[in-house]
C-alpha positions as CSV (number, residue, x, y, z in Angstrom):
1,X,15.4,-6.2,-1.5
2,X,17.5,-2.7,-0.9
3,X,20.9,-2.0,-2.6
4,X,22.6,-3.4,-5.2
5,X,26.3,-2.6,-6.4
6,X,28.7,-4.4,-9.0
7,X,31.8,-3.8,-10.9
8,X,33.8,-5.2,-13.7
9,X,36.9,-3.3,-14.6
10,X,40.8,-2.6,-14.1
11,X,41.1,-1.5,-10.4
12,X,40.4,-3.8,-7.5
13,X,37.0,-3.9,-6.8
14,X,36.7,-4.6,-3.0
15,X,37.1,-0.6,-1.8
16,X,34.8,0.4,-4.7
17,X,32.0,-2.2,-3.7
18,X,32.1,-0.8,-0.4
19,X,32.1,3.0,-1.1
20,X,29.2,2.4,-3.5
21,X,27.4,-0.2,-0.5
22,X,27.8,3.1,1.5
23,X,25.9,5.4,-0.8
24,X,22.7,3.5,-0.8
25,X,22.6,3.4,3.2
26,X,20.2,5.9,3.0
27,X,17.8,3.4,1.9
28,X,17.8,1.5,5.0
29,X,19.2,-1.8,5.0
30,X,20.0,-5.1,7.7
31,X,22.8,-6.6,6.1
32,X,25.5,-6.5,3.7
33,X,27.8,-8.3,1.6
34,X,30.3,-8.8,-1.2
35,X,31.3,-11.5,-3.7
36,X,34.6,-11.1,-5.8
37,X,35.7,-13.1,-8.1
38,X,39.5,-13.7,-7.9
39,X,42.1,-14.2,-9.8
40,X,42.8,-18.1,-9.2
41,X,39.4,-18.8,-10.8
42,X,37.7,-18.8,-7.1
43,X,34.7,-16.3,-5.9
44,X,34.7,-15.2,-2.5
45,X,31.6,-14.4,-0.9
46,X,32.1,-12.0,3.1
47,X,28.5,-11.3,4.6
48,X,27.3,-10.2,8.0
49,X,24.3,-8.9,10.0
50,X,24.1,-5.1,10.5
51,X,25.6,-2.4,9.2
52,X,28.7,-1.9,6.6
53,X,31.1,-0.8,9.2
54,X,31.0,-4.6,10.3
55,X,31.3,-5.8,6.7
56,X,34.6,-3.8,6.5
57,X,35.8,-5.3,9.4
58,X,35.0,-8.8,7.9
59,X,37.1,-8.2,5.4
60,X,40.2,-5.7,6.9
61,X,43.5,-7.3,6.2
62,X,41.8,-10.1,4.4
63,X,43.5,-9.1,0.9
64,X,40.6,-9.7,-1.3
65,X,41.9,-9.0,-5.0
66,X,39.9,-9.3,-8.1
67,X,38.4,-7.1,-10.6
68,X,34.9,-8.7,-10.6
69,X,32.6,-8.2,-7.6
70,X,28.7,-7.5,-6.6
71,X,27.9,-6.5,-3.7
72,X,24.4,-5.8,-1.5
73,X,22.6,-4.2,1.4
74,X,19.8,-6.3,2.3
75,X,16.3,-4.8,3.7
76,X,14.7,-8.5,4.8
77,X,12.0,-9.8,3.1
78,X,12.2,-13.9,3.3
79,X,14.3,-14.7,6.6
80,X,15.6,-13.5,9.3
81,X,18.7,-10.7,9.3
82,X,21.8,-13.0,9.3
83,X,24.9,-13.9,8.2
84,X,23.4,-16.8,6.3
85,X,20.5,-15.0,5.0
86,X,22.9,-11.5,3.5
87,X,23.5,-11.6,-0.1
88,X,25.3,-12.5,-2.3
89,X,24.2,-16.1,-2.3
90,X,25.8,-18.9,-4.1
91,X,24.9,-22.1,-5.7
92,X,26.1,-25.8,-4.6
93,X,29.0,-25.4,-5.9
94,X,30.0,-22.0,-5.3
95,X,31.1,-20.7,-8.7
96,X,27.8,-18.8,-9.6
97,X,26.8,-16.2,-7.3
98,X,23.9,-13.5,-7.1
99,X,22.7,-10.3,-5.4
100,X,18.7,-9.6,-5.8
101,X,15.9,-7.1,-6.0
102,X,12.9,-7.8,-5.8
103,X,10.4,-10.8,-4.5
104,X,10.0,-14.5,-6.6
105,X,6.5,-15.6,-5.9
106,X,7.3,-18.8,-6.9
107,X,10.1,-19.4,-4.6
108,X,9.0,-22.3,-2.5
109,X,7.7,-24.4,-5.0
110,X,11.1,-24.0,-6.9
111,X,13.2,-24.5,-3.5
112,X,10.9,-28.1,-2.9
113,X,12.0,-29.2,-6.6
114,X,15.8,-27.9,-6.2
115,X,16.0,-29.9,-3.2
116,X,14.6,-33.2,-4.4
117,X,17.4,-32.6,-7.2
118,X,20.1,-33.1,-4.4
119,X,20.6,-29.0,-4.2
120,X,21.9,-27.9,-0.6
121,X,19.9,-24.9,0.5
122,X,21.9,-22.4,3.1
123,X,19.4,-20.0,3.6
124,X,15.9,-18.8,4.2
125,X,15.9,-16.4,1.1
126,X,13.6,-16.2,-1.9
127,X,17.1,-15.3,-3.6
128,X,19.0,-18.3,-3.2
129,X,16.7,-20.3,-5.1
130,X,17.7,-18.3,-8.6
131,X,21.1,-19.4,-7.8
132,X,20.2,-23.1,-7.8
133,X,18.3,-23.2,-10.7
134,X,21.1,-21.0,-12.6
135,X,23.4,-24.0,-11.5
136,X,20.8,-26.8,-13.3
137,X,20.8,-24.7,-16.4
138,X,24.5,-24.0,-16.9
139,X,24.9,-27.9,-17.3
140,X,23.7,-27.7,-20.4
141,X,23.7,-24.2,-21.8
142,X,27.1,-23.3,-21.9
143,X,26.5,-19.2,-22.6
144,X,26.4,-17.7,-19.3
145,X,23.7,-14.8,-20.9
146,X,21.4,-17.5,-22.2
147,X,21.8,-19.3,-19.5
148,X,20.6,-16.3,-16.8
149,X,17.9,-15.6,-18.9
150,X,16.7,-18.8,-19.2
151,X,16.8,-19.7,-15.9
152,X,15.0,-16.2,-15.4
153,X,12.1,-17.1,-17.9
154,X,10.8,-19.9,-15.2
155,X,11.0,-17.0,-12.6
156,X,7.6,-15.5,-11.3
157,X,7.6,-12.0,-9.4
158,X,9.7,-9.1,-9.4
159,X,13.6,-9.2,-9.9
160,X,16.7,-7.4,-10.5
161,X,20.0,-9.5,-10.7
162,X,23.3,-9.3,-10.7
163,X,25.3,-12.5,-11.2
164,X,29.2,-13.2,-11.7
165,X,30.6,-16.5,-12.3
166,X,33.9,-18.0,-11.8
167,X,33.8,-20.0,-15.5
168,X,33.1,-16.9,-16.6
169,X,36.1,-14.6,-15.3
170,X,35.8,-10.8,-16.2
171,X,32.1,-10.7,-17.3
172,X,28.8,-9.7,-15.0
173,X,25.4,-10.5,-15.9
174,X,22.2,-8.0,-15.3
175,X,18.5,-8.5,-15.7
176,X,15.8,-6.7,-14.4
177,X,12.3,-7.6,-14.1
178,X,10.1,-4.9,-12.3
179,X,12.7,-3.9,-10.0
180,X,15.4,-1.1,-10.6
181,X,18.5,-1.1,-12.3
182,X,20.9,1.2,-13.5
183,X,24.6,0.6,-15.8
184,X,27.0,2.8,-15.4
185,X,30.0,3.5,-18.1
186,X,33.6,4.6,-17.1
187,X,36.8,4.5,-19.2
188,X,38.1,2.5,-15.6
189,X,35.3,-0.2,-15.9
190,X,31.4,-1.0,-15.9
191,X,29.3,-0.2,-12.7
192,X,25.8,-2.0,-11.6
193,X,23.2,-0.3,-9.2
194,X,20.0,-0.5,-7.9
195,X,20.5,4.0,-7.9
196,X,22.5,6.3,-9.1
197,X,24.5,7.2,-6.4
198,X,26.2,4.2,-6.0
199,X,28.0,5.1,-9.1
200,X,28.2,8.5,-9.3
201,X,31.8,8.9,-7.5
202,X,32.6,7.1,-10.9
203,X,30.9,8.1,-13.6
204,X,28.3,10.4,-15.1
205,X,26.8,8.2,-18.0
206,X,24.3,5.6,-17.3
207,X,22.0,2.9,-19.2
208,X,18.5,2.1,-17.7
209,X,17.7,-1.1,-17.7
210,X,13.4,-1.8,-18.9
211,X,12.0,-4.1,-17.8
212,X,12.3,-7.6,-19.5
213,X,16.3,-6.2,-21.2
214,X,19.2,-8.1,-19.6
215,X,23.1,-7.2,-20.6
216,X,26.1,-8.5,-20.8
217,X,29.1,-5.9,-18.6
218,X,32.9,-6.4,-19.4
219,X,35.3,-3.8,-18.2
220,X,35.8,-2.4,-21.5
221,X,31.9,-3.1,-23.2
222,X,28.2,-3.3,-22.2
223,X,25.9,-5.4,-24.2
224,X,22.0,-4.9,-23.8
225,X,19.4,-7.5,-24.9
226,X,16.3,-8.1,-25.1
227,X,13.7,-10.3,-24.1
228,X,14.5,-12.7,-27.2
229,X,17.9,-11.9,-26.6
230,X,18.4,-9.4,-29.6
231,X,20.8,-6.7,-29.1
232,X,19.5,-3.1,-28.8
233,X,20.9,-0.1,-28.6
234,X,20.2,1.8,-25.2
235,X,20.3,6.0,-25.0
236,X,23.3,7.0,-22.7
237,X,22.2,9.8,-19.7
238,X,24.4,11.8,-18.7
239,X,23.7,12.6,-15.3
240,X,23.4,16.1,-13.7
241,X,22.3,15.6,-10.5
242,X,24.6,16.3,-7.0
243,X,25.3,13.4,-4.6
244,X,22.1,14.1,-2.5
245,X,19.8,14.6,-5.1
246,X,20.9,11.7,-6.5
247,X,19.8,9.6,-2.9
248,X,16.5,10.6,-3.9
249,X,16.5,9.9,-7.7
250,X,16.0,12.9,-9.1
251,X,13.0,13.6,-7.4
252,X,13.1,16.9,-5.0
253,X,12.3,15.2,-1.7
254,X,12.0,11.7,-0.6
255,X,8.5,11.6,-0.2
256,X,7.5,12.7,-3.4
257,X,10.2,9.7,-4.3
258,X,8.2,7.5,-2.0
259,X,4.5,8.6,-3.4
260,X,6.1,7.6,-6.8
261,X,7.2,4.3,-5.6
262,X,3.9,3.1,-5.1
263,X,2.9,1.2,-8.1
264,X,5.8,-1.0,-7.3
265,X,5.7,-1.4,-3.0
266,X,1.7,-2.0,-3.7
267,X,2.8,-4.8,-6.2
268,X,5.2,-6.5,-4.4
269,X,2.6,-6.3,-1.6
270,X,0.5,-8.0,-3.6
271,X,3.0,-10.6,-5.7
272,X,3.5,-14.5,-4.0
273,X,0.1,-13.7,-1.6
274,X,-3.1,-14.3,-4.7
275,X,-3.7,-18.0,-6.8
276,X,-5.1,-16.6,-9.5
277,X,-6.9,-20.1,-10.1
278,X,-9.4,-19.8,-7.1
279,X,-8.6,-16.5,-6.1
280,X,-7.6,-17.3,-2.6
281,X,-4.6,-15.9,-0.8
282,X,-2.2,-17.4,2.0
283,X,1.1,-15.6,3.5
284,X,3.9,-17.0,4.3
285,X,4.4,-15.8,8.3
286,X,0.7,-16.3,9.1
287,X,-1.4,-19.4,9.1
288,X,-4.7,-19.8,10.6
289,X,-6.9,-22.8,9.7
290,X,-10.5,-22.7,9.7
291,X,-10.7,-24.8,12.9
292,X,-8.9,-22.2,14.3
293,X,-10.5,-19.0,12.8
294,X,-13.9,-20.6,14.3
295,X,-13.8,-19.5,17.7
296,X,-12.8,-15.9,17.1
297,X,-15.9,-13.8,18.2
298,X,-14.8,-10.3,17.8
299,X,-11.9,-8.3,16.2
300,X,-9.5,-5.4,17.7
301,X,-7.4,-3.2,15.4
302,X,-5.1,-0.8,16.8
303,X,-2.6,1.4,15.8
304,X,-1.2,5.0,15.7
305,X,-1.2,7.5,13.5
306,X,-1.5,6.9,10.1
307,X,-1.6,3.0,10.7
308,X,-4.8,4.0,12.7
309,X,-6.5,5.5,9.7
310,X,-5.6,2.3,7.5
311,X,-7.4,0.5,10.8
312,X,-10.3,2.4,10.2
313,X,-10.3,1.3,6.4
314,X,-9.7,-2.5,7.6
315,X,-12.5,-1.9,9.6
316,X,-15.3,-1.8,6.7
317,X,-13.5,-4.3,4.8
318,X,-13.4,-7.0,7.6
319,X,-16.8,-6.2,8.6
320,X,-18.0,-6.8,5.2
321,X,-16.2,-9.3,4.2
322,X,-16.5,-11.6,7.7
323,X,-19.8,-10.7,8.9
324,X,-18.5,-10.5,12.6
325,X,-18.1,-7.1,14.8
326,X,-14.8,-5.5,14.3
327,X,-13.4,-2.5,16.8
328,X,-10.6,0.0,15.6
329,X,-8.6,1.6,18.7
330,X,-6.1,4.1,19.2
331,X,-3.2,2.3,20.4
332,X,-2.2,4.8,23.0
333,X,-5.7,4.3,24.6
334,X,-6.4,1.0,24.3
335,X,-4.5,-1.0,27.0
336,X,-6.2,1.9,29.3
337,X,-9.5,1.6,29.0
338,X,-9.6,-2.1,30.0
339,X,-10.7,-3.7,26.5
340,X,-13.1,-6.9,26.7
341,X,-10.7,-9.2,25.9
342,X,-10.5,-13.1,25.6
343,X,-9.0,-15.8,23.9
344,X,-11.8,-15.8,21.6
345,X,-10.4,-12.2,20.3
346,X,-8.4,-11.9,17.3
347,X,-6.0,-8.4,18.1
348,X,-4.4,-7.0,14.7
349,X,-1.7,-4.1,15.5
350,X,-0.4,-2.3,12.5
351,X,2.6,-0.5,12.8
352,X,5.3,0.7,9.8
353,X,8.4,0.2,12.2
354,X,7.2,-2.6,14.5
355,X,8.8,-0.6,17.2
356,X,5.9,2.0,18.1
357,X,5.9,2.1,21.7
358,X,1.9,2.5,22.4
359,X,0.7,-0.3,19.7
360,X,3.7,-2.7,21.2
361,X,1.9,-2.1,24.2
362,X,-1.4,-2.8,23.5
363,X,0.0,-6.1,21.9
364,X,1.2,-7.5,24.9
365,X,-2.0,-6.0,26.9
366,X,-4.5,-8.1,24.0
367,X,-2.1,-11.4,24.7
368,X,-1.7,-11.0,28.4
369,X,-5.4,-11.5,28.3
370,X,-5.3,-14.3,25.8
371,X,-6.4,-12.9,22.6
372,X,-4.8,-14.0,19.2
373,X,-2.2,-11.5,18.0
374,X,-1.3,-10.6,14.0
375,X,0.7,-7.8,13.3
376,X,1.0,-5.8,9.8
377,X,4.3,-4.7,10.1
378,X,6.9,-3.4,7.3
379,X,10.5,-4.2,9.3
380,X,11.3,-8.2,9.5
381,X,12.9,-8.9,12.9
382,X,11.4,-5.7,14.8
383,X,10.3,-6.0,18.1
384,X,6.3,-7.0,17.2
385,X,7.2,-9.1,14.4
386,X,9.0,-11.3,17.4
387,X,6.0,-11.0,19.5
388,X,3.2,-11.5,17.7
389,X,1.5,-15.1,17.3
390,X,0.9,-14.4,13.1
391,X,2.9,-11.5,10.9
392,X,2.0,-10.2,7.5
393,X,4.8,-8.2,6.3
394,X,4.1,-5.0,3.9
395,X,6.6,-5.1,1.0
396,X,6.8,-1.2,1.0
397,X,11.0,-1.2,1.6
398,X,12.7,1.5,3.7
399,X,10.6,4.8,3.9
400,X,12.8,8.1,5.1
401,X,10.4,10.7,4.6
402,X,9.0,10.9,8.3
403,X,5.2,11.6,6.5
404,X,4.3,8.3,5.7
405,X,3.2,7.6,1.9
406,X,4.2,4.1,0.5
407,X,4.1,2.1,4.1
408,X,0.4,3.5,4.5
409,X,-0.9,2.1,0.8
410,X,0.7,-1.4,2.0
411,X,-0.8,-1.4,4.6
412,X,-4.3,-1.0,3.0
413,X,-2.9,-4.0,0.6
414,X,-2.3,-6.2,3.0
415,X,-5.6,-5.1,4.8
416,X,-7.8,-6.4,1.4
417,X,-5.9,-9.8,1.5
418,X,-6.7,-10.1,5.0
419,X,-10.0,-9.9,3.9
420,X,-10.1,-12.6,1.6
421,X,-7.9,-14.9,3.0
422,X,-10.2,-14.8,6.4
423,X,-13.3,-14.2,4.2
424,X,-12.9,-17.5,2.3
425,X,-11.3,-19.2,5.6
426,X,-14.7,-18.6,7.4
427,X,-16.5,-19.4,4.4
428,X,-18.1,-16.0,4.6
429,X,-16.8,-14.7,1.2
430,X,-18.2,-16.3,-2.2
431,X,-15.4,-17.6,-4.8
432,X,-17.0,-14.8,-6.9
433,X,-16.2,-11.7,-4.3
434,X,-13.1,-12.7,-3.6
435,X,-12.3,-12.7,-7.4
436,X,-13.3,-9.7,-8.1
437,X,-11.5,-8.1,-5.3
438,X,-8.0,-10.1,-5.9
439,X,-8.8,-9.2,-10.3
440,X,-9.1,-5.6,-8.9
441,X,-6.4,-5.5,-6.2
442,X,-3.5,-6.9,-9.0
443,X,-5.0,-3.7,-11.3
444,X,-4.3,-1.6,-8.7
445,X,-1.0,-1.0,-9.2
446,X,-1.1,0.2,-13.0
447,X,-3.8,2.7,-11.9
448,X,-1.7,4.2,-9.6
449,X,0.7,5.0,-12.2
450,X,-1.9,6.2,-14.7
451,X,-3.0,8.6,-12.1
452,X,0.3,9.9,-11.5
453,X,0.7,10.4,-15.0
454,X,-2.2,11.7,-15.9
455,X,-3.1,14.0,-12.9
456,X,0.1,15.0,-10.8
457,X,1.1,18.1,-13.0
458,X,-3.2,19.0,-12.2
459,X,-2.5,18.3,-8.6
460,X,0.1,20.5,-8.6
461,X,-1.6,23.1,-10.1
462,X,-4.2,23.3,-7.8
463,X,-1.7,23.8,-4.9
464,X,-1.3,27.3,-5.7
465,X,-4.4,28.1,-5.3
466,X,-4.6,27.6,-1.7
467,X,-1.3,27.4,-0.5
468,X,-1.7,30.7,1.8
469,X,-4.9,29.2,3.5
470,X,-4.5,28.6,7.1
471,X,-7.6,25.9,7.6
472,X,-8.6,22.9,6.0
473,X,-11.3,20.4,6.2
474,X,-11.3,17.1,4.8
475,X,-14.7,15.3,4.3
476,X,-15.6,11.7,3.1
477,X,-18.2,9.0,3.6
478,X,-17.9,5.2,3.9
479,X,-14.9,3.4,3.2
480,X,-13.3,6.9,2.5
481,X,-14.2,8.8,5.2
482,X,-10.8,7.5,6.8
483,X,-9.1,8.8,3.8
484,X,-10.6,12.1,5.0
485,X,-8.3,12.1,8.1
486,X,-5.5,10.4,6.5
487,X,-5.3,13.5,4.5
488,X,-5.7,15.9,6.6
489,X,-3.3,14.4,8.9
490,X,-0.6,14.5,5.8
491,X,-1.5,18.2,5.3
492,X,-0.8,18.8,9.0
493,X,2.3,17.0,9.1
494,X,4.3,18.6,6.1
495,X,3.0,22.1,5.8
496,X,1.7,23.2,9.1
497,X,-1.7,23.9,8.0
498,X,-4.6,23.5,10.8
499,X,-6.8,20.7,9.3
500,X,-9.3,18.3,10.2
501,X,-11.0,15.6,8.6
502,X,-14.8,14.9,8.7
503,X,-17.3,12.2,7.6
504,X,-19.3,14.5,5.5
505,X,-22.7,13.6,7.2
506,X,-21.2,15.5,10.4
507,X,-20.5,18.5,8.6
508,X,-24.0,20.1,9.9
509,X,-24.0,18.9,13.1
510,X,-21.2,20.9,14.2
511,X,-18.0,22.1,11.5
512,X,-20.2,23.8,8.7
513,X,-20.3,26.5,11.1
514,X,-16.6,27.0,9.8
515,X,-17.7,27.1,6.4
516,X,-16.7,30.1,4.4
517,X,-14.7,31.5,1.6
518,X,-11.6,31.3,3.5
519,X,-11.6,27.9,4.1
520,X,-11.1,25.1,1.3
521,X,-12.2,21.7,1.7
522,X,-11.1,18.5,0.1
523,X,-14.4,16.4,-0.4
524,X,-14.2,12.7,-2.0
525,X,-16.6,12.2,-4.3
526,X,-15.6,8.9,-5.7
527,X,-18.3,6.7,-7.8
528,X,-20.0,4.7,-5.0
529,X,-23.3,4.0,-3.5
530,X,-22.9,7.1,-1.0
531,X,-21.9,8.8,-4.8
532,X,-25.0,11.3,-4.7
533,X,-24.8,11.9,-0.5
534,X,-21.6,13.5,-1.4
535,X,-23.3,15.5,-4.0
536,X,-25.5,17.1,-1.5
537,X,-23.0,17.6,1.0
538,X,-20.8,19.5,-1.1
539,X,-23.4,21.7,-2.7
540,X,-24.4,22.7,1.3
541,X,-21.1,23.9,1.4
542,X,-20.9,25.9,-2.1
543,X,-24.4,27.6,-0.8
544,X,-21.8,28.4,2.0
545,X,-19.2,30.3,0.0
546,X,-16.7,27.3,0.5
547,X,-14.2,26.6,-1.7
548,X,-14.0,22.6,-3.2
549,X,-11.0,20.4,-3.9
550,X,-13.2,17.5,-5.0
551,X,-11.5,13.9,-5.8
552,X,-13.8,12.3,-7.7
553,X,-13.7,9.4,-10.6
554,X,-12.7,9.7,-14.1
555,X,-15.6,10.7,-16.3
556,X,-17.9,12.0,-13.2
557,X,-19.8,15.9,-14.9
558,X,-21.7,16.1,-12.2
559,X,-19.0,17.3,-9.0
560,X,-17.2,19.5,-11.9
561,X,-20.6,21.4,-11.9
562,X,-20.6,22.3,-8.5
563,X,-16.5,22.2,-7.4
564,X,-14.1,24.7,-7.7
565,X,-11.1,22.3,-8.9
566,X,-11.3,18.6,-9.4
567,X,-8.7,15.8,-9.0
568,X,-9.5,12.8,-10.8
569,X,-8.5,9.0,-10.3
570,X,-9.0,6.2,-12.7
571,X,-12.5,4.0,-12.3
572,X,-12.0,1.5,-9.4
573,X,-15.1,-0.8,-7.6
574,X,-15.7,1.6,-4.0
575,X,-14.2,-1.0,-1.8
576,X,-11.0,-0.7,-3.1
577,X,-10.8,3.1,-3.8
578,X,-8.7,4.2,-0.8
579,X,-5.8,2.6,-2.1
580,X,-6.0,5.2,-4.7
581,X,-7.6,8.3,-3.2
582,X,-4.3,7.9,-0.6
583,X,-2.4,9.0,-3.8
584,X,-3.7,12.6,-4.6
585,X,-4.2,13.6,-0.6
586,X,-0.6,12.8,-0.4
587,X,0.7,14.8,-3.7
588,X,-1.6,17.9,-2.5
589,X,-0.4,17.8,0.8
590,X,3.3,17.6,-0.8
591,X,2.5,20.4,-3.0
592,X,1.1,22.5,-0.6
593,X,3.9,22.3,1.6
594,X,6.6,22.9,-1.3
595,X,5.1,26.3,-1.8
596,X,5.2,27.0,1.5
597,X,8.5,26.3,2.0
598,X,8.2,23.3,4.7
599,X,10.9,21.1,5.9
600,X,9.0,18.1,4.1
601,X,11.0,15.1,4.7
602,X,11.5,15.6,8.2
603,X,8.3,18.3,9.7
604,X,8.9,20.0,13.0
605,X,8.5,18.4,15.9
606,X,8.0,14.9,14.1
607,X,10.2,11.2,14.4
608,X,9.4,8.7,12.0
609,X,9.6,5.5,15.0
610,X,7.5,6.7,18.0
611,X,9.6,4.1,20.2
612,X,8.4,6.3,23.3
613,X,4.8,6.6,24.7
């Protein structure tokens, strides 16, 4: 996944792939590539590892002419950064080629039947596969539209494509599946992008793509479909937005861009990892049999930060789910305090970068001592990822706001599949649990967007009420008492604000003492089986003249009674509840700091890869 750019029109495309390659670096990216169809009825594909500067000089003095290209800056998700592994891949024969979004579930068992058809496979990508079976189909379905959409109907997961092919000169296929993707209209030719500002330089009118539409771009006419291939009229937006803004969608900042994103990073989390026939889940970096899993005693997280507090969720769920002890460490103090380790230890680091210098280091102290080592990591190729004996890579994509949002509710994800892939692996977890938690983790990410729907503009709201506040608490119990400190640590982070987070039963044994009409606290109240605990806890800090931000469940009277202002998420079983509690900490904490007038994206003093201890 990351950028993709295309172009069919009257200029050369090769400098106009580039420049748009170059205005969706912000998004982060490994490798990069271009394929241009030329005029002697030949595509030619130049890829490389790294950054566009090398890609240009690929292709300096190289004399690529055409009118018809795609292009791509790839953020890893199947295989390695490489030449081999850059988009835009190509099928046997080298006359269809395609640049990809997105994430096919069904990859491998599609690459194993490819193969024993005699197709030559050059990469490790989940990517080239759709080129392959594109080639099968366009032996006997002539159309090149029906043809992509065809050979996109036996596609499971996530996808948005862009494909160009040399028996098909001047024409460019899109389709989008779950995955961005924008058209762009200009008297000089028809543009392609995963965002905005790749064509912005070029035009101001755009067509989004839905999901399920695929179209037909000419230099001179765009066609939309759609998903019986019936042609529909699309709205044309003109857009109004400056070349930064436009980085960021639209949206004011990039974390509010990143909070939004998370009904899709969550899914794709989620997509290739759950059979829904038995309800297990396997990975494709990590393998453990049960023979193996057997002799594993104890469990270690550790982590920094905000991958700490996902720990600390990991931490009930393993517990629960495994039935064996399970420790949660700060990274930067566990190689110090000489941690009973053995090779009957499982050590599991989390870390958004893979490059955070204390959990890298207590990595290597866990397997100098001989323990097992998985990492949860979001960046393929980083330093852990290379270390570690298993990896289970977070589909979040490149986060830029330093304040993490999207990497965090990954990590939870992956964290619940964890569970149940262990769970059932030490026959601990009953068919039936693990159902209901894969059923309710593939809900998950439509509830996220209901929420942000429904209750943003509220969140928002609420901000101004205590924007000017100087202290915050943040209270919680069970499986979201983490979720306490996760949001107070976000409310540190981007606005400045002194706050600490609690679980609620310590409130009188210490921080009620701070309790008064100055000082707002944030109290989940979710529907659980600690539900009326809460109640209690929060009504000892009303008698107190505190004021309440409660986040409670859709439907709940009771907290409304006694809070001052109420967040709400949608119904979800308690074990699976941080996932969306995350959500409104995050847009208060973003709120909050807007009206204050904080440097969001990048707070004070802050990095967004602690590579240093």
């Amino acid at each position: 996944m990351c950028g993709i750019a295309g172009y069919v029109g009257k200029k050369q495309a090769a400098a106009i792939l580039i420049d748009s390659l170059k205005r969706l670096e912000y998004r982060g990216y490994d490798s990069a590539g271009i394929a241009i169809a030329g005029d002697n009825g030949k595509i030619t594909r130049k890829r490389c590892k790294g950054k566009i500067s090398n890609l240009e000089k690929l292709i300096r003095g190289k004399n690529l002419k055409g009118t018809t290209a795609v292009g791509h800056t790839r953020w890893a998700t199947h295989g390695c950064p490489s030449d081999e592994n850059a988009h835009p891949h190509a099928d046997c024969s080298g006359r269809t080629v395609i640049v990809h979004n997105g994430i096919i579930e069904n990859h491998a068992s599609l690459r194993s039947a490819l193969s024993a058809a005699g197709h030559k496979f050059n990469s490790e990508t989940d990517t080239e596969v759709i080129a392959h079976l594109l080639e099968d189909v366009l032996k006997s379905e002539k159309d090149f539209l029906k043809a992509v959409t065809s050979a996109a109907s036996k596609l499971e997961g996530s996808y948005a494509l862009g494909i160009i092919n040399s028996d098909n000169p001047g024409e460019l296929i899109a389709v989008r599946k779950d995955s961005p993707l924008v058209i762009g209209l200009s008297a000089d030719g028809n543009f392609i992008a995963s965002d905005v500002p790749a064509v912005l330089p070029y035009t101001k009118e755009v067509i989004y793509l839905e999901d399920g539409q695929s179209a037909r771009i000419k230099k001179d006419s765009v066609e939309v479909f759609d998903s019986s291939l019936k042609k529909i009229k699309k709205k044309i937006s003109k857009i109004t937005w400056d070349p930064v803004t436009a980085e960021k969608q639209g949206y004011r900042h990039f974390m509010l861009k990143e909070i939004h994103e998370q009904q899709r990073a969550v899914q794709e989390t989620l997509l290739g990892r759950i059979n829904r026939g038995d309800s297990s889940v396997s990975f494709e970096d990590f393998n453990l049999t049960a023979k193996d899993f057997k002799k594993y005693k104890k469990i270690f997280m550790t982590a920094c930060g905000t991958a700490y507090h996902a720990c600390l969720v990991g931490k009930f769920l393993l517990e629960d789910g495994l039935k064996i002890p399970c420790e949660v460490d700060i990274a930067s103090e566990f190689r110090y305090r000489n941690p009973p380790i053995d090779d009957t230890t499982l050590v599991i680091t989390v870390s958004q970068s893979g490059e955070t210098a204390d959990t890298l280091a207590a990595m290597r102290e866990a397997a100098s001592k001989g323990a097992y080592t998985l990492t949860i990591c979001n960046v393929l190729g980083s330093t852990m990822t290379r270390e570690a004996d298993g990896v289970i890579y977070t589909h979040a994509g490149p986060e830029i706001g330093v304040a993490s949002t999207k990497a965090f509710t990954c990590q939870l994800a992956a964290l619940y599949l964890l569970t149940v892939y262990f769970g059932r692996l030490r026959g601990s977890m009953p068919v039936k649990q693990a159902r209901e938690m894969t059923e309710g983790l593939l809900k998950l990410p439509l509830k996220i967007k209901k929420f942000l729907d429904e209750q943003e503009q509220a969140t928002e709201k609420i901000s101004h009420n205590y924007f000017k506040k100087n202290d915050f608490l943040y209270i919680g119990r069970h499986v979201n008492y983490p979720l306490a400190l996760e949001g107070a640590l976000k409310l540190k982070e981007t606005s400045y604000i002194h706050a600490e987070g609690y679980p609620s039963g310590e409130m009188k044994h210490g921080p009620i003492a701070l309790v008064d009409e100055e000082m707002p606290i944030v109290a989940i109240v979710n529907k659980s089986f600690v539900y009326e605990k809460m109640l209690s806890n929060i009504q000892e800090i009303k008698a107190r003249g505190g004021k309440i931000i409660a986040i409670a469940t859709e439907g709940d009277t009771e907290t409304a009674k006694i809070a001052d202002d109420v967040i709400y998420i949608p119904e979800v079983p308690e074990i699976l509840s941080p996932i969306l509690t995350s959500i409104p900490v995050q847009l208060l904490a973003y709120y909050i700091s807007l009206l204050r007038g904080c440097d969001i994206d990048q707070p004070r003093n802050l990095a967004k890869s602690v590579t240093v201890e």
